[in-house]
FIKOLZA-1660 file (N, C-alpha, C; in steps of 0.1 Angstrom, whole numbers, plus 5000, padded with zeros to 4 digits):
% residues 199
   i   px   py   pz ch aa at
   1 7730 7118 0195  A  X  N
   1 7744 7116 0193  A  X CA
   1 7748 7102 0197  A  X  C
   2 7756 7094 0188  A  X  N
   2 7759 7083 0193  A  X CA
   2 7768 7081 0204  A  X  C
   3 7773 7071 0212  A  X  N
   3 7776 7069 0225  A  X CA
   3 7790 7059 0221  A  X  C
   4 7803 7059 0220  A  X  N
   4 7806 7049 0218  A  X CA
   4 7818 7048 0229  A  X  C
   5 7816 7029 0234  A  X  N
   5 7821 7025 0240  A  X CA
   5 7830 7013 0238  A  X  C
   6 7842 7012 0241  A  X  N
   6 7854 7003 0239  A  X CA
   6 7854 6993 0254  A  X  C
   7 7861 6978 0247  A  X  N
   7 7864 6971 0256  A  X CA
   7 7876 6968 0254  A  X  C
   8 7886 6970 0262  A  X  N
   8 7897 6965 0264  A  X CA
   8 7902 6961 0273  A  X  C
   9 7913 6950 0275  A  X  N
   9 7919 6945 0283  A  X CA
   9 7932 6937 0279  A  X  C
  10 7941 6941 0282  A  X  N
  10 7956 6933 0278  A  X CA
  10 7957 6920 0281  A  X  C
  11 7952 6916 0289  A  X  N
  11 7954 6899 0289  A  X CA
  11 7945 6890 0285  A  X  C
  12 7945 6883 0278  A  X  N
  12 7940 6869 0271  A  X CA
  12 7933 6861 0282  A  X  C
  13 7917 6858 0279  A  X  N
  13 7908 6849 0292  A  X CA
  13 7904 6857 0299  A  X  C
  14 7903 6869 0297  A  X  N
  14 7892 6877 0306  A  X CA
  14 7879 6879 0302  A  X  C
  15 7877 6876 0292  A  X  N
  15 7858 6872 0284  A  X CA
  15 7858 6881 0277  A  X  C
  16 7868 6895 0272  A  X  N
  16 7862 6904 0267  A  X CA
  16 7850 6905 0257  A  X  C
  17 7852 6899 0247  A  X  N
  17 7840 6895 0234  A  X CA
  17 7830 6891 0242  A  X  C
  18 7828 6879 0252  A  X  N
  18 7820 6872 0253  A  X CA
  18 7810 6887 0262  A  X  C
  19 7818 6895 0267  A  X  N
  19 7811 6904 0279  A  X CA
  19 7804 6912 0270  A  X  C
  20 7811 6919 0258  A  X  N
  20 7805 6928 0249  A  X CA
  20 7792 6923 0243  A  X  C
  21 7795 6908 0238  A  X  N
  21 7776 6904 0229  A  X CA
  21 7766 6903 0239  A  X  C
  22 7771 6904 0254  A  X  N
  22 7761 6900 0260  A  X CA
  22 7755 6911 0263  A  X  C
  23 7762 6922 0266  A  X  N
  23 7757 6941 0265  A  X CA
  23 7751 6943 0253  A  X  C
  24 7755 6942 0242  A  X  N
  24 7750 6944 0228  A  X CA
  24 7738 6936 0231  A  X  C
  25 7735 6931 0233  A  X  N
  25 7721 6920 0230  A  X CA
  25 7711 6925 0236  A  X  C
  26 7714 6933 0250  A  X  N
  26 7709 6942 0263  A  X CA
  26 7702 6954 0254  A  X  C
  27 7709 6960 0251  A  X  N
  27 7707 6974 0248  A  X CA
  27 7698 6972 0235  A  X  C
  28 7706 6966 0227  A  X  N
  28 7696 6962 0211  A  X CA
  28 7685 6958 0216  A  X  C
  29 7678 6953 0226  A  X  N
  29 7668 6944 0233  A  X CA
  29 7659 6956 0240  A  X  C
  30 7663 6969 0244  A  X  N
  30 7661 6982 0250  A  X CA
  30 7660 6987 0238  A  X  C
  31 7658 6986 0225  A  X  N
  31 7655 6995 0216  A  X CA
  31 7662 7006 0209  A  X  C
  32 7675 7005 0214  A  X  N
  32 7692 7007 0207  A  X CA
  32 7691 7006 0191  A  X  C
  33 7693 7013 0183  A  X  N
  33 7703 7010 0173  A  X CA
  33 7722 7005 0176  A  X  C
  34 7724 6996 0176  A  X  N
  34 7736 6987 0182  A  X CA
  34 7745 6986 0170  A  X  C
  35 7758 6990 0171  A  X  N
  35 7766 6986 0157  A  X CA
  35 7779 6983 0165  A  X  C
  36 7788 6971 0160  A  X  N
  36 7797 6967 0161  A  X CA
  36 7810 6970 0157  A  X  C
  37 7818 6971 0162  A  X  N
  37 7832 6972 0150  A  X CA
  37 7845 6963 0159  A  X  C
  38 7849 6957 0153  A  X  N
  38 7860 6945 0160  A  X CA
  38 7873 6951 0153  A  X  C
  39 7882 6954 0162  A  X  N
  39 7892 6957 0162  A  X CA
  39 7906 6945 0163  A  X  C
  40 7895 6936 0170  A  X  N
  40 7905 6922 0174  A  X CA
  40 7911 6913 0163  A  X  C
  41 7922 6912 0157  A  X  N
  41 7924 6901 0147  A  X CA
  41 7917 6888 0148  A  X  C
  42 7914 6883 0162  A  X  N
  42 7911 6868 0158  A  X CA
  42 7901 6873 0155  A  X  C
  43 7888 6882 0156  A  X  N
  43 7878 6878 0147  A  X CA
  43 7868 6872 0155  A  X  C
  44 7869 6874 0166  A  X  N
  44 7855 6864 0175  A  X CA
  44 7840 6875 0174  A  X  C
  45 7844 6884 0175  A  X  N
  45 7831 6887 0173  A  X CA
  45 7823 6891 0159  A  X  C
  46 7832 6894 0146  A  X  N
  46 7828 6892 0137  A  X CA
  46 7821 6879 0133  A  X  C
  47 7824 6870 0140  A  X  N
  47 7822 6852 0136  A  X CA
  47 7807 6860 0146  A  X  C
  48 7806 6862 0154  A  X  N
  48 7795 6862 0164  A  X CA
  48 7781 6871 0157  A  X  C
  49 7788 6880 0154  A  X  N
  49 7775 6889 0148  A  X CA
  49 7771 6881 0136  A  X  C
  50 7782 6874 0124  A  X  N
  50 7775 6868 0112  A  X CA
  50 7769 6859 0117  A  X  C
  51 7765 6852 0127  A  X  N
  51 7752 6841 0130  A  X CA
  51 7741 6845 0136  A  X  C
  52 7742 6864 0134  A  X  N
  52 7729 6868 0139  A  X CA
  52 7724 6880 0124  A  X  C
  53 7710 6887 0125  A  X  N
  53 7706 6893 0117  A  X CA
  53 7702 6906 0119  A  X  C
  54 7709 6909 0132  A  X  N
  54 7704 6924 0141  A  X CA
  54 7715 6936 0144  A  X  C
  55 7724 6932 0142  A  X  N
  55 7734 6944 0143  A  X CA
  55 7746 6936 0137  A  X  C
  56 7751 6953 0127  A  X  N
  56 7763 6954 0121  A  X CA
  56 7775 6952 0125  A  X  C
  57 7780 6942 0122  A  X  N
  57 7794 6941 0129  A  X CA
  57 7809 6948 0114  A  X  C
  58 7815 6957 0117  A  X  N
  58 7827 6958 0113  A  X CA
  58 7841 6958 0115  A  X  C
  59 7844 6949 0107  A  X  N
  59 7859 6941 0111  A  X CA
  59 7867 6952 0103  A  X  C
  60 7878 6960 0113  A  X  N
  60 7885 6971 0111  A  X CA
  60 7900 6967 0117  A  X  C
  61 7910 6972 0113  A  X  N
  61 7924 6976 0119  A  X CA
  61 7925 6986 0112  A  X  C
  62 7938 6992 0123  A  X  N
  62 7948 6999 0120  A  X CA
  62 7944 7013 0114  A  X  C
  63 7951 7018 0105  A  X  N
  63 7946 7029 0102  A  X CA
  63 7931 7035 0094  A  X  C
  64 7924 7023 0094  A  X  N
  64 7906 7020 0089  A  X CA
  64 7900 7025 0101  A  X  C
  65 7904 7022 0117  A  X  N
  65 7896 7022 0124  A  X CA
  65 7890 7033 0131  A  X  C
  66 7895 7047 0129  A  X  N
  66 7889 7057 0132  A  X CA
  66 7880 7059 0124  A  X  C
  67 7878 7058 0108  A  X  N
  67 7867 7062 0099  A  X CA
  67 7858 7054 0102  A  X  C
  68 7861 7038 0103  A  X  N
  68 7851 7028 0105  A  X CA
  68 7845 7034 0115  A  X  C
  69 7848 7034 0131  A  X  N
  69 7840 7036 0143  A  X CA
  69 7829 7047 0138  A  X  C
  70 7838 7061 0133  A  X  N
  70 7833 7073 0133  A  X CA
  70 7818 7071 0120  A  X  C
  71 7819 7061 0112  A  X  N
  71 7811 7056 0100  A  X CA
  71 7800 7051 0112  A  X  C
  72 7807 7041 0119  A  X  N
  72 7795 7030 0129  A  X CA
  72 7784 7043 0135  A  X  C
  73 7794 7049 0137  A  X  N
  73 7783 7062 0148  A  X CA
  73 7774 7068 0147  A  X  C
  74 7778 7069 0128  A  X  N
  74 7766 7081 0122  A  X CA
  74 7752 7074 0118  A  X  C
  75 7753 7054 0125  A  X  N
  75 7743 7054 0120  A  X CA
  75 7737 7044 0130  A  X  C
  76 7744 7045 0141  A  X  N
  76 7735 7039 0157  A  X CA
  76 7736 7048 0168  A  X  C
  77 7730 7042 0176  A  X  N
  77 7730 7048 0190  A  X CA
  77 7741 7045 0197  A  X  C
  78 7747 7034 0195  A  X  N
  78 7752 7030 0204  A  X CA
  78 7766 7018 0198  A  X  C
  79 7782 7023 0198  A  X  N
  79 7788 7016 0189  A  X CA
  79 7797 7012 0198  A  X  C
  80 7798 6999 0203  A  X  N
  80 7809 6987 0207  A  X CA
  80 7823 6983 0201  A  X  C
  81 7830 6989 0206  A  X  N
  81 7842 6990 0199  A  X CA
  81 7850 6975 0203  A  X  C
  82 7850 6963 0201  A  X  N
  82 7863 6954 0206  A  X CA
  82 7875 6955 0204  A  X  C
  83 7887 6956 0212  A  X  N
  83 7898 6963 0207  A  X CA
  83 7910 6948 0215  A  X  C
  84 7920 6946 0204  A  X  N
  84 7929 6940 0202  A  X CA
  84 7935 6938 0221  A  X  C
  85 7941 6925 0223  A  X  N
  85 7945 6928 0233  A  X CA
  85 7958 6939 0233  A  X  C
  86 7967 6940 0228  A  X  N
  86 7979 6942 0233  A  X CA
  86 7981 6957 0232  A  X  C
  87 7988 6965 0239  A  X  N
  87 7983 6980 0241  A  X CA
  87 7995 6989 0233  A  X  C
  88 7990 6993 0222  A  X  N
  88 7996 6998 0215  A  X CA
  88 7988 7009 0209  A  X  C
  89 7994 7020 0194  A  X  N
  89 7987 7031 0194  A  X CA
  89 7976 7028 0190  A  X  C
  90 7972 7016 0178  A  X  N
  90 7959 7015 0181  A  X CA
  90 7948 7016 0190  A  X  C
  91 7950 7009 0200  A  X  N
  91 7943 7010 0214  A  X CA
  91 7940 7024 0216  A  X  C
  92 7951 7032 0218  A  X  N
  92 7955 7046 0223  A  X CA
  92 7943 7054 0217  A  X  C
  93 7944 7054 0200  A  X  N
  93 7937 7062 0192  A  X CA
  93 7924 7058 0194  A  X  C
  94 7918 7042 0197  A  X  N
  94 7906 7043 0205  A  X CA
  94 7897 7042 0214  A  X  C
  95 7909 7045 0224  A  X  N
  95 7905 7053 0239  A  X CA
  95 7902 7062 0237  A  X  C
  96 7909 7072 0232  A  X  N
  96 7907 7087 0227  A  X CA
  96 7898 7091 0219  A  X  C
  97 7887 7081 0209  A  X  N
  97 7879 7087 0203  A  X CA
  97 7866 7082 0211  A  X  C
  98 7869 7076 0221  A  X  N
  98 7854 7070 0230  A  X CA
  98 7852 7077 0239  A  X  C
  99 7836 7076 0243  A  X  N
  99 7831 7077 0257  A  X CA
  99 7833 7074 0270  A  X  C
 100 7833 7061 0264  A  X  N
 100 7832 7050 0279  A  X CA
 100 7846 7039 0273  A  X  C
 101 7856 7038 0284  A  X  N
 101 7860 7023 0284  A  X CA
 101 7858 7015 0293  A  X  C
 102 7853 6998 0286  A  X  N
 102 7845 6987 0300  A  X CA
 102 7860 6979 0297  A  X  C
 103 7869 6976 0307  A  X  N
 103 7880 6967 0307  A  X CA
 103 7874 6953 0316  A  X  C
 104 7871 6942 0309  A  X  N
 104 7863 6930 0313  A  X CA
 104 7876 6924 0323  A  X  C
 105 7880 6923 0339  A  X  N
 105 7887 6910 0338  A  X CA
 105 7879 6901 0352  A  X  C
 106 7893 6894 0349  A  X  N
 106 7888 6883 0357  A  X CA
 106 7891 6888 0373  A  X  C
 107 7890 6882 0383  A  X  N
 107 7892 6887 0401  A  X CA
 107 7902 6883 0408  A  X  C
 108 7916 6878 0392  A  X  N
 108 7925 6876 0402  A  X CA
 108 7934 6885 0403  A  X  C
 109 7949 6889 0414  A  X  N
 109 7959 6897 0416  A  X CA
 109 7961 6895 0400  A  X  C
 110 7967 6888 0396  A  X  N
 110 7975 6885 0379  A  X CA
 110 7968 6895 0369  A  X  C
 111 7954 6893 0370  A  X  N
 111 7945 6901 0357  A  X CA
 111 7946 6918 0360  A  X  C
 112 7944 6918 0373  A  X  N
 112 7938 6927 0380  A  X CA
 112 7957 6938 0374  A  X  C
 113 7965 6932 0378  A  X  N
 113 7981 6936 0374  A  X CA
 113 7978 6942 0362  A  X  C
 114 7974 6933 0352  A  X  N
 114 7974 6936 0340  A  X CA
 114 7965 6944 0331  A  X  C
 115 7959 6952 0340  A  X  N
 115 7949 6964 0337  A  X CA
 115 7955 6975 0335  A  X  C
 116 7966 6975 0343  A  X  N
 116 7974 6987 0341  A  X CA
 116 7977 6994 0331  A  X  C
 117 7980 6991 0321  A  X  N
 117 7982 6999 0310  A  X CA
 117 7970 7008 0304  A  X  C
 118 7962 7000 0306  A  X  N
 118 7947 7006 0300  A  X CA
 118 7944 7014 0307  A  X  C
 119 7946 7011 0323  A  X  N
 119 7942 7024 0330  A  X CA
 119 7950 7039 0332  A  X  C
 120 7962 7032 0327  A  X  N
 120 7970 7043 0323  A  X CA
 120 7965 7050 0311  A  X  C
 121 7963 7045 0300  A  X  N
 121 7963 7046 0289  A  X CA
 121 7952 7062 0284  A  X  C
 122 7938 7054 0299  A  X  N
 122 7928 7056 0296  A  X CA
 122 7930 7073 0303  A  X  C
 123 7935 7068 0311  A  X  N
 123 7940 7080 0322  A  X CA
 123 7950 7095 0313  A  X  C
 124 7956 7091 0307  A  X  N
 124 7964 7103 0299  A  X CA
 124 7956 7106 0287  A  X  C
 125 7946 7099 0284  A  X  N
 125 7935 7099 0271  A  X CA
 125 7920 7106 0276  A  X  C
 126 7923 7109 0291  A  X  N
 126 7915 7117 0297  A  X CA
 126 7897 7110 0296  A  X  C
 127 7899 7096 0290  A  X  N
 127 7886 7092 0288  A  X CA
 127 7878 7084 0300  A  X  C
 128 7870 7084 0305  A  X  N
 128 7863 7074 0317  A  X CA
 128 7864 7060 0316  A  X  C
 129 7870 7053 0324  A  X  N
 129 7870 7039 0323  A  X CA
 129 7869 7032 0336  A  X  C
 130 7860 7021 0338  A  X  N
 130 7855 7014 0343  A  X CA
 130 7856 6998 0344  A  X  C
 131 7862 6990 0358  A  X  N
 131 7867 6977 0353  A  X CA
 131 7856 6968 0355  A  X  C
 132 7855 6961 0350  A  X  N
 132 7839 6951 0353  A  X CA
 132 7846 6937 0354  A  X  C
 133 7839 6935 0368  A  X  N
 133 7846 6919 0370  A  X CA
 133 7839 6910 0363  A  X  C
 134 7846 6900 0355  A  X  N
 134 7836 6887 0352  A  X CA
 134 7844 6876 0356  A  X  C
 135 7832 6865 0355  A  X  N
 135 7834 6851 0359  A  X CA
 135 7842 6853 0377  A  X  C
 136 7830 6859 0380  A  X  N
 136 7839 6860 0396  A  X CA
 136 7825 6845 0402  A  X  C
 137 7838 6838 0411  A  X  N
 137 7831 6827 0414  A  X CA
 137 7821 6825 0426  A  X  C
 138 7811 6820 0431  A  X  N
 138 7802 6819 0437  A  X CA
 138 7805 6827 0448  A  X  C
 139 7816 6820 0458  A  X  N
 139 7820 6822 0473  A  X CA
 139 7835 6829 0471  A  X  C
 140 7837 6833 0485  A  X  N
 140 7849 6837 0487  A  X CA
 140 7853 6854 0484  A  X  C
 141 7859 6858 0487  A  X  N
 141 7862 6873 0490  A  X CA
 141 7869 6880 0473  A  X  C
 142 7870 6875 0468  A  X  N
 142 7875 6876 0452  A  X CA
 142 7867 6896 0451  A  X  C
 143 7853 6897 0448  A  X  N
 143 7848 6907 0446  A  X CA
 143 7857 6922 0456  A  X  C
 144 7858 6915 0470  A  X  N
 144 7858 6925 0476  A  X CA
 144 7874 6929 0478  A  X  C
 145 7883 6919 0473  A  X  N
 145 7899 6923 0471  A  X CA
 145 7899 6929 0457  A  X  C
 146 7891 6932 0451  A  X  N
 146 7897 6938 0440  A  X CA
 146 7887 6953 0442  A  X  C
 147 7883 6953 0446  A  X  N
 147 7876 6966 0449  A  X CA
 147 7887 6976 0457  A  X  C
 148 7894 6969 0467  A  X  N
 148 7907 6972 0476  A  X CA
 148 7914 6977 0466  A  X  C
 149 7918 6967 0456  A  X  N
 149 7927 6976 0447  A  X CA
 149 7924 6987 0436  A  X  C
 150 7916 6982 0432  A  X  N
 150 7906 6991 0423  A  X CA
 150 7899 7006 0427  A  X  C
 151 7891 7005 0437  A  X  N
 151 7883 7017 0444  A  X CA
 151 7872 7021 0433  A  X  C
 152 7871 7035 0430  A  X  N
 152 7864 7037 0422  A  X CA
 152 7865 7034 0406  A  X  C
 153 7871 7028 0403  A  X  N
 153 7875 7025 0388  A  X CA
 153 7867 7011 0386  A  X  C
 154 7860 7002 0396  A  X  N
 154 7856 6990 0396  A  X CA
 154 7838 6994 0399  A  X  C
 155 7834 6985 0389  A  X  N
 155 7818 6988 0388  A  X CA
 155 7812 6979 0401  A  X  C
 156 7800 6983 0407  A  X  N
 156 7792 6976 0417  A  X CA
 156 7792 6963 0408  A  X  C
 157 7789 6966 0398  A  X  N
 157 7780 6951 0392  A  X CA
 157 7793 6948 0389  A  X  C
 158 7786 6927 0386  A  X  N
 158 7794 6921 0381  A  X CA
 158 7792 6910 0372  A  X  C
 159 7798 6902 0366  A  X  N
 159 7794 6888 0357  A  X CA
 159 7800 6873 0364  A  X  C
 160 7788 6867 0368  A  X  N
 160 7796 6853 0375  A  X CA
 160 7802 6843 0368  A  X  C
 161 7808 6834 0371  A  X  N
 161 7814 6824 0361  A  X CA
 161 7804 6816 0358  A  X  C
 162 7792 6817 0347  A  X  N
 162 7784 6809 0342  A  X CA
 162 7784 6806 0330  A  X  C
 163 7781 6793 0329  A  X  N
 163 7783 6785 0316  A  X CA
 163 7778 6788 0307  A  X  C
 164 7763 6794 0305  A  X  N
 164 7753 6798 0299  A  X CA
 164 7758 6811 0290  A  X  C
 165 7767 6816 0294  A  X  N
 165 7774 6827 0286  A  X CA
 165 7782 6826 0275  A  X  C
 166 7792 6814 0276  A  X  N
 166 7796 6808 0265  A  X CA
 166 7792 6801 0257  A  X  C
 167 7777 6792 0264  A  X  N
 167 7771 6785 0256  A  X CA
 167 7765 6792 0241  A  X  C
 168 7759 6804 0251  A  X  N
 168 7750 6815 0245  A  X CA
 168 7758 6820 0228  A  X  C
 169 7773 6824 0232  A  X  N
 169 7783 6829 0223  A  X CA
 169 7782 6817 0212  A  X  C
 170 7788 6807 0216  A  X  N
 170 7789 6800 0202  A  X CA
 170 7779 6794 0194  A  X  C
 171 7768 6802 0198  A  X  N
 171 7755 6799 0189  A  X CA
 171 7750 6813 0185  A  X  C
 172 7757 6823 0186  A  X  N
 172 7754 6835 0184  A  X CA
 172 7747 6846 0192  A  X  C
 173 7745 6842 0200  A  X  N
 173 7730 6845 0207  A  X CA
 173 7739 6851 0224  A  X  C
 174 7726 6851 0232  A  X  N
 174 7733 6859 0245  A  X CA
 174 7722 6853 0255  A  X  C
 175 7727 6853 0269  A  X  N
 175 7724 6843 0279  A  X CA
 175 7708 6850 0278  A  X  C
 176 7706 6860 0277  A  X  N
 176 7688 6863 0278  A  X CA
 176 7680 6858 0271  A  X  C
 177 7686 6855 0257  A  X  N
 177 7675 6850 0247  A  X CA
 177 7676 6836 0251  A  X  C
 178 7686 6823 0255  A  X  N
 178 7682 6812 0255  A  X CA
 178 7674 6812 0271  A  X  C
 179 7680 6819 0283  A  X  N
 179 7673 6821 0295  A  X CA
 179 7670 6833 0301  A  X  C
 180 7659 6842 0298  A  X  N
 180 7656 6856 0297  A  X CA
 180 7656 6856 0316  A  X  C
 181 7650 6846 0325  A  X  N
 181 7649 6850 0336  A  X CA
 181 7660 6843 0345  A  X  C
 182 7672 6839 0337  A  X  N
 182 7681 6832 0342  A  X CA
 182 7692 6842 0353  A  X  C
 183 7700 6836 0363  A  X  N
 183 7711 6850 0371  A  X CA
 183 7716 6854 0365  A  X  C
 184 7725 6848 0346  A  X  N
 184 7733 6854 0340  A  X CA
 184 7724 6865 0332  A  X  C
 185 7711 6865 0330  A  X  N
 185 7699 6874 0325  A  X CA
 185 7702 6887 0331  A  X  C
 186 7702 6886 0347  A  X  N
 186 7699 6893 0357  A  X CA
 186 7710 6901 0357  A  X  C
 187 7722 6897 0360  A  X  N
 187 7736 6899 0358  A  X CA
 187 7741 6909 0350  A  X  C
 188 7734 6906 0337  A  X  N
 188 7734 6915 0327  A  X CA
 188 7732 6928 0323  A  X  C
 189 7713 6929 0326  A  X  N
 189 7713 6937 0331  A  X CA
 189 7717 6947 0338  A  X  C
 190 7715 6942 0353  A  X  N
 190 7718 6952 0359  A  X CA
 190 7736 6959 0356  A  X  C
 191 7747 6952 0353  A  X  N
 191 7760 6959 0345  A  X CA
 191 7751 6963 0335  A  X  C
 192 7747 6962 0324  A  X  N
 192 7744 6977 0314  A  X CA
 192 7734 6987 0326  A  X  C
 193 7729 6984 0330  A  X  N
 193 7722 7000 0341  A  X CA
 193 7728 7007 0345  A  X  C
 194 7740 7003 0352  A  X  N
 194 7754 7010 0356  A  X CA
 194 7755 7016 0350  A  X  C
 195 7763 7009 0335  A  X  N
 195 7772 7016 0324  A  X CA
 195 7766 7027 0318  A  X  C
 196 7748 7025 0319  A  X  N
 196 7739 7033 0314  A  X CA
 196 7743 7048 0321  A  X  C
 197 7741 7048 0335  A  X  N
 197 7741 7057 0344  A  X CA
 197 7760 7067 0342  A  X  C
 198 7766 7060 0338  A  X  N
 198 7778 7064 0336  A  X CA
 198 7776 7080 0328  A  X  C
 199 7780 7088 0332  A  X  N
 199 7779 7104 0321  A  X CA
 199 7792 7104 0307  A  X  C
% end
């Protein structure tokens, strides 16, 4: 039975796309059937999957996107939902048809604020959701004040602010295949083992 999992997050600059190719890349790399479906108007990850040859990406809104997802399902293991920022009933309808939601942000008070809805969202949609820090920077207590606020809803693992991740995106590709034994490699992993272990 397929597994499908949504990324959302209401605010703009929290990596969401960039976090999802790099899980997608993990799992397809683990021997996944991986299928895509972009929810997002701008379209970044559609642009992302057409420069690769390994998983289906489908560009969906609005009232398409329950048949699309539920279409994606019947024919992977494992379907990545990217969903629009702003939290509306789309969002809603696909919290509600998922397993897992990963809300990508960044480790400040401001982002961390702006989770709220989703957690709400996720919370009256009765579905499990989990915040995953990225681009948290080298030093300094960032990891451990958002855990304060967060508690259980914030994953052990995390994504650091490395360059290699972006690079990786706008060539289509994902930080393992240009640097398989790189930290952002490592990184990676271990966040999908987590998300793995999630019921």
């Amino acid at each position: 039975m397929s597994r499908i999992v949504t990324f959302a997050q209401q605010k703009g600059g929290a990596g969401k796309t960039t976090v999802l190719t790099q899980l997608a890349h993990h799992w397809l790399a683990s021997g996944l059937k991986v299928a895509l479906v972009d929810l997002d108007p701008q379209g970044s990850l559609t642009r992302w999957a057409a420069m690769r040859s390994d998983m289906a990406c489908t560009a969906s809104s609005d009232w398409k996107a329950g048949s699309d997802i539920r279409a994606a399902a019947r024919k992977a293991d494992l379907v990545l939902v990217d969903c629009p920022g702003n939290a509306d009933i789309l969002l809603r309808a696909t919290i509600r048809d998922s397993d897992l939601v990963i809300a990508p942000s960044q480790p400040s008070m401001m982002d961390l604020w702006a989770l709220e809805p989703v957690l709400e969202m996720a919370k009256k949609e009765k579905t499990p959701l989990r915040v995953l820090l990225n681009r948290v920077p080298p030093t300094g207590r960032a990891a451990q004040d958002a855990r304060e606020v967060l508690g259980a809803d914030l994953l052990d693992q995390h994504l650091g602010n490395r360059v290699i991740f972006q690079q990786a995106f706008a060539m289509g590709k994902a930080a393992a295949e240009l640097q398989p034994r790189s930290k952002a490699a490592i990184e990676v992993s271990a966040v999908a083992a987590e998300i793995d272990a999630i019921s």
